[in-house]
C-alpha positions in Angstrom: 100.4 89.4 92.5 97.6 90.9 94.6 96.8 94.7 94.6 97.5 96.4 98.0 96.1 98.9 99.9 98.6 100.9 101.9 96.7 102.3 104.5 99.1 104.5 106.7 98.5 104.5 110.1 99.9 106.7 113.4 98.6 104.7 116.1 96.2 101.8 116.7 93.4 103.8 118.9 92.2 105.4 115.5 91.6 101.8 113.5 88.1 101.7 114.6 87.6 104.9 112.9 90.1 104.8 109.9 89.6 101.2 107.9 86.2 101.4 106.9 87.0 103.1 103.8 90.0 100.5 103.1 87.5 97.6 103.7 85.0 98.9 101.3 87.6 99.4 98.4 89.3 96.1 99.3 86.1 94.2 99.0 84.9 95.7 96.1 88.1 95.4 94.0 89.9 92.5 95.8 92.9 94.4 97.3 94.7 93.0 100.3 95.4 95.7 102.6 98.8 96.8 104.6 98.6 98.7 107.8 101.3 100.7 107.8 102.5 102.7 110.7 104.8 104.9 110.5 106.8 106.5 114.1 108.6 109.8 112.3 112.4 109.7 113.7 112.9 113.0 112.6 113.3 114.8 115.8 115.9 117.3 117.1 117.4 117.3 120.6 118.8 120.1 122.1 120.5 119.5 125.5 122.2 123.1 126.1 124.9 122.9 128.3 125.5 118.8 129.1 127.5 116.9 128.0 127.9 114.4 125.1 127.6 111.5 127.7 124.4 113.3 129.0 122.9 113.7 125.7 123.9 110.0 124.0 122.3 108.4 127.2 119.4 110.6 126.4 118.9 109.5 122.8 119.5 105.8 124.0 116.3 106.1 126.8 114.4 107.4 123.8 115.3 104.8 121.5 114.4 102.3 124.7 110.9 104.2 124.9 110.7 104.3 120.8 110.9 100.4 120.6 108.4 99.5 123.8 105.8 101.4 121.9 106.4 99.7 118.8 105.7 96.3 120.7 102.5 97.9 122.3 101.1 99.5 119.5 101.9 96.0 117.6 100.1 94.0 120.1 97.2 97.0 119.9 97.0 96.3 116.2 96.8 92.6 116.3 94.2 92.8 119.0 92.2 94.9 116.9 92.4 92.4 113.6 91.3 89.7 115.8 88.1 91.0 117.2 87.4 92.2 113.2 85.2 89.4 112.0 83.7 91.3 108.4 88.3 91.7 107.6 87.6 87.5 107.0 86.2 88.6 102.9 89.1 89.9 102.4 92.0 88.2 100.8 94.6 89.4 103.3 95.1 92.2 106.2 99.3 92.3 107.0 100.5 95.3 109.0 104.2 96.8 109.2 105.5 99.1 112.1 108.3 101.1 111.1 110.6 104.3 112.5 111.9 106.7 110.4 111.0 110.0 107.5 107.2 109.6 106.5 106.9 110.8 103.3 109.9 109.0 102.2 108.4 105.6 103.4 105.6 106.6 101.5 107.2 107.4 98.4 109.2 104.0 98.7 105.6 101.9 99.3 104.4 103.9 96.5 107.0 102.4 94.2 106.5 98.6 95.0 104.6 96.6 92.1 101.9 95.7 94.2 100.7 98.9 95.7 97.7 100.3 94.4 97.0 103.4 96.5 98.4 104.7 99.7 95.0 105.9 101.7 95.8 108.8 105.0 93.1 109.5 107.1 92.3 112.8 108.7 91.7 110.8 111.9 95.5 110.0 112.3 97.2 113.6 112.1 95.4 115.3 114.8 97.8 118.6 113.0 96.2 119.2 109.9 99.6 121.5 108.8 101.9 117.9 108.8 99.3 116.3 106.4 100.2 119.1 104.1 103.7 118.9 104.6 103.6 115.2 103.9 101.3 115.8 100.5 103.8 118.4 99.2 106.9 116.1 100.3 105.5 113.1 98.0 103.1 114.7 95.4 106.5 114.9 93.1 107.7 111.3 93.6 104.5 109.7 94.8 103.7 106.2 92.0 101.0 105.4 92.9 97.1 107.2 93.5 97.1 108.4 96.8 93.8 108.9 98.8 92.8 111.7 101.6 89.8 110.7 104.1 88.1 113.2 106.3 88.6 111.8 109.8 85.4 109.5 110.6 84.3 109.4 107.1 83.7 105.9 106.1 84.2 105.4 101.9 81.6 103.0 101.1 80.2 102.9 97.6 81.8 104.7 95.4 79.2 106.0 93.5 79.8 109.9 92.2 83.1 110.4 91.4 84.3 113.9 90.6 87.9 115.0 88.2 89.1 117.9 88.3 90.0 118.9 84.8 92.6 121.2 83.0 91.9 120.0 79.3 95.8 118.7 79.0 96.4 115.2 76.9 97.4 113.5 80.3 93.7 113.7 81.4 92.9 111.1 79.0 94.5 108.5 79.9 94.2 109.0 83.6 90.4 109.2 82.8 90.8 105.8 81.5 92.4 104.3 84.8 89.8 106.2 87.0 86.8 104.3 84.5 88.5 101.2 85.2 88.4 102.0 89.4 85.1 103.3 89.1 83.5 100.4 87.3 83.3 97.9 89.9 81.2 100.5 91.7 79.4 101.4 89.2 80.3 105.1 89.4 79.7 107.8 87.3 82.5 110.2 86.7 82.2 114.1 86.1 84.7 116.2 84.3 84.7 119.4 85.4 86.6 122.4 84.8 86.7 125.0 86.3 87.5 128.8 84.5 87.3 132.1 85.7 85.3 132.9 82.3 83.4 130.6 80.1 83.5 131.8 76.5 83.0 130.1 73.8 87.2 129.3 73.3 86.6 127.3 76.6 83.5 125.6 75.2 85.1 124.2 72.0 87.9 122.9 74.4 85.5 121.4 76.3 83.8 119.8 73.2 87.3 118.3 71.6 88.1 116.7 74.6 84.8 115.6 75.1 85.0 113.8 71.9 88.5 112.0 72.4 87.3 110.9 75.7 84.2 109.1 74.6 86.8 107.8 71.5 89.5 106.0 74.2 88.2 105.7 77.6 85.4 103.6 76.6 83.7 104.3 79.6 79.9 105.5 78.9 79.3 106.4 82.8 81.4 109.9 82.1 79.8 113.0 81.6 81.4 116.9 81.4 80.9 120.2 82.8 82.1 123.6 83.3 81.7 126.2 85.7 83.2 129.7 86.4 85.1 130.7 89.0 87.7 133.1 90.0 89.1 130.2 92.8 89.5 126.5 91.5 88.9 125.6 95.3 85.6 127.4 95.6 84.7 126.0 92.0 85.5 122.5 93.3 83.7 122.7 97.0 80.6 124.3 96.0 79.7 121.6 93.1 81.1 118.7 95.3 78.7 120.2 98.2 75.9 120.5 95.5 76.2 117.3 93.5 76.7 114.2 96.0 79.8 113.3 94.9 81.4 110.2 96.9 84.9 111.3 95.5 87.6 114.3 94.2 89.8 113.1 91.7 92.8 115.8 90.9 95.6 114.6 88.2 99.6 115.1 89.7 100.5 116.4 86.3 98.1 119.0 86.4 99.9 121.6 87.4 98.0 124.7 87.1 94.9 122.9 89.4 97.5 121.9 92.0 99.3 125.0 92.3 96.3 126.5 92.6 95.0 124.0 95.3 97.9 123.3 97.1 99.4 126.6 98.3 100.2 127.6 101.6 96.9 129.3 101.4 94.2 127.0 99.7 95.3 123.8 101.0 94.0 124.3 104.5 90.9 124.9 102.8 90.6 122.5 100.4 91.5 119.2 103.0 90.3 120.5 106.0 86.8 122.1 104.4 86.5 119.0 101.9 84.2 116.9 103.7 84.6 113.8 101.1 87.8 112.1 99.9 90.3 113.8 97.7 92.1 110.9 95.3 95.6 112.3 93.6 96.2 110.4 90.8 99.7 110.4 89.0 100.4 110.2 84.7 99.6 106.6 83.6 103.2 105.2 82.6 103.7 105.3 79.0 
């Protein structure tokens, strides 16, 4: 069974602009990719003062409008394949248009055998505040890596990769998975962590888990560092902005670097300021 990319869409115009990235990875690692649009149903209607008649007939004219954009955002879509001639080295391009709770669609993707990642781009939520509603909502449930591009960013090699890094046991095997995306490219992966004091308690745990990384990911393109700073998302900006990095790699189970990143407060920051893709990866299964 093929590998799929999920790339989650919110209207046709922004293709152009949005599958780049899922091209690249596709090609390189022989993914199909899925076009997924999503039309969120979860919308409240308040008709104060009318009656029930009033208000079903208005929730019938916008089920009527709901499904005649489906039909021209599907004929958008297939337009849009068809004038695609560099889609033809790719094993397959299929696209789904459905209605209904976003993350939860996502979630349920996520689960399917044959999903690889689910990639969002920037360019599609024109509110950066519902792409951080929709994170939180599936970072608990998500199964599957999930990938954030900047709007008009284009992901072609992959050649700096960057992991975020806590020191906990599930980094290792994660590390493993990301060696085995990152090989086709040819990437190099850097560890780093990032602690608001490096002592020398922080430098032997950097040098055990050094050690057991070299022992079982097998991977010799890997290489560690740590820097100090009172805010992981400054830590993690400022050497992505330094170092060329093609990629952020963050670990679900991580919990102390994404409660750090992803509060109210930093995670504006760290998607909207973040101008290179952010990749959160969940535990390997056991």
């Amino acid at each position: 069974m093929a590998k799929k990319i999920i790339h989650f869409i919110r209207s046709a115009e922004n293709l152009e602009n949005s599958i780049g990235s899922s091209i690249s990875i596709a090609k390189t690692l022989g993914y199909e990719i899925k076009l997924l649009m999503i039309l969120e149903s979860r919308h409240t209607f308040f008709y104060p003062m009318t009656s029930p008649l009033k208000t079903g007939l208005a929730s019938y004219e916008f089920e009527m409008i709901r499904e005649e954009r489906m039909k021209e955002e599907e004929k958008q879509i297939r337009e849009f394949l068809d004038q695609q001639p560099e889609v033809e080295n790719i094993p397959a391009i299929t696209y789904d248009i459905r209605s209904g709770a976003t993350d939860m669609i996502l979630i349920e993707e996520s689960e399917k055998d044959d999903t690889a990642m689910i990639l969002v781009n920037e360019a599609e939520e024109p509110e950066l505040g519902f792409i951080i509603n929709t994170y939180m909502n599936i970072l608990e449930k998500i199964s599957c890596p999930l990938l954030k591009v900047p709007e008009e960013f284009e992901l072609g090699k992959i050649r700096k990769i960057l992991y975020a890094t806590d020191y906990k046991e599930e980094d290792i095997p994660t590390l493993s998975m990301l060696a085995e995306f990152a090989a086709p490219f040819g990437g190099e992966i850097t560890a780093l962590h990032i602690t608001d004091s490096v002592d020398l308690e922080e430098k032997l745990k950097s040098h055990g888990f050094e050690s057991s990384i070299q022992e079982k990911a097998g991977y010799h393109k890997i290489e560690f560092a740590i820097r100090e700073d009172q805010s992981v998302v400054n830590g993690i900006l400022e050497y992505t902005g330094k170092g060329n990095f093609d990629l952020v790699v963050l670990l679900k189970e991580n919990r102390n670097f994404l409660k750090r990143i992803f509060t109210k407060s930093d995670s504006n920051r760290m998607l909207k300021e973040s101008d290179i893709p952010v990749m959160i990866y969940r535990e390997p299964a056991k």
